[in-house]
C-alpha positions in Angstrom: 21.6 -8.3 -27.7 22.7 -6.9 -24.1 22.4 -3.4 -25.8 18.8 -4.1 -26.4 18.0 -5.7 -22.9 19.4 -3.0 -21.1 17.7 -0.3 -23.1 14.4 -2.0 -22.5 15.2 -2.3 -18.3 16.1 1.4 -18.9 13.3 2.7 -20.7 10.8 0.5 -17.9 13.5 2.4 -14.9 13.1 5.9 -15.8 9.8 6.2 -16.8 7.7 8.6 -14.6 4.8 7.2 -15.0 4.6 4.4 -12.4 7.2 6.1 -9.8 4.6 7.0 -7.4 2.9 3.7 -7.5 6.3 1.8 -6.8 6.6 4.1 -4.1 3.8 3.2 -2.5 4.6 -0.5 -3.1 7.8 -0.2 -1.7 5.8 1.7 1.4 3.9 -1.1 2.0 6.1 -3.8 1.7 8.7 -2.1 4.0 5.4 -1.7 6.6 4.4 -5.6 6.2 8.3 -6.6 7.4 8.4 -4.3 10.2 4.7 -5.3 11.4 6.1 -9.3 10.6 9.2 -8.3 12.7 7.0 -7.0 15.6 4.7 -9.7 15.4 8.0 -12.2 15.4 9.4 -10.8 18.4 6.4 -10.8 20.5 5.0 -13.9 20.2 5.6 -16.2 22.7 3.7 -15.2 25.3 4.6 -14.1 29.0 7.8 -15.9 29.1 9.6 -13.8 25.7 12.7 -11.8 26.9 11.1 -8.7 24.7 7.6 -9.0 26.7 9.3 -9.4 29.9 11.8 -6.3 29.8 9.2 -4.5 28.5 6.7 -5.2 31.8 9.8 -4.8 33.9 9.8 -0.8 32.4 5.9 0.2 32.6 6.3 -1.5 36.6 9.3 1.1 36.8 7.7 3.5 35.5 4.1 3.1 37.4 5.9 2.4 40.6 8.4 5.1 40.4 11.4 3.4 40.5 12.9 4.1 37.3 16.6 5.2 37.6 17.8 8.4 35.8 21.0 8.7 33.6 
C-alpha cells in the first residue's frame, strides 16, 4: 500500500506541469513573511529599538557625523 502512496506523491512531485505555478506560490509566500516580518519589527511606534537606531543613522548621515571603518 506505501508502494502505491508514494508513487502517487511521486507522480504529483515531478510533474512539469505545475512547477512554474508552485514557484510563484512559493514566491509569494516567501514575500508575505518577509513583508509580515518588517511590518512586526516596526510597529510600535517612536519608542521601537529598530525605529530608533534607524533615525539615529539618517541624523548621522544628514548631519555628517557618521564615523568611517
Amino acid at each position: 500500500m506505501w508502494k502505491k502512496v508514494f508513487a502517487g506523491f511521486k507522480r504529483i512531485l515531478c510533474r512539469k506541469k505545475g512547477s512554474p505555478t508552485l514557484e510563484y506560490v512559493v514566491i509569494i509566500a516567501v514575500g508575505a513573511a518577509f513583508a509580515s516580518l518588517l511590518l512586526w519589527a516596526f510597529s510600535g511606534g517612536e519608542r521601537n529599538a529598530i525605529t530608533t537606531i534607524l533615525r539615529e543613522k539618517v541624523l548621522e548621515v544628514i548631519s555628517g557625523t557618521v564615523v568611517k571603518k
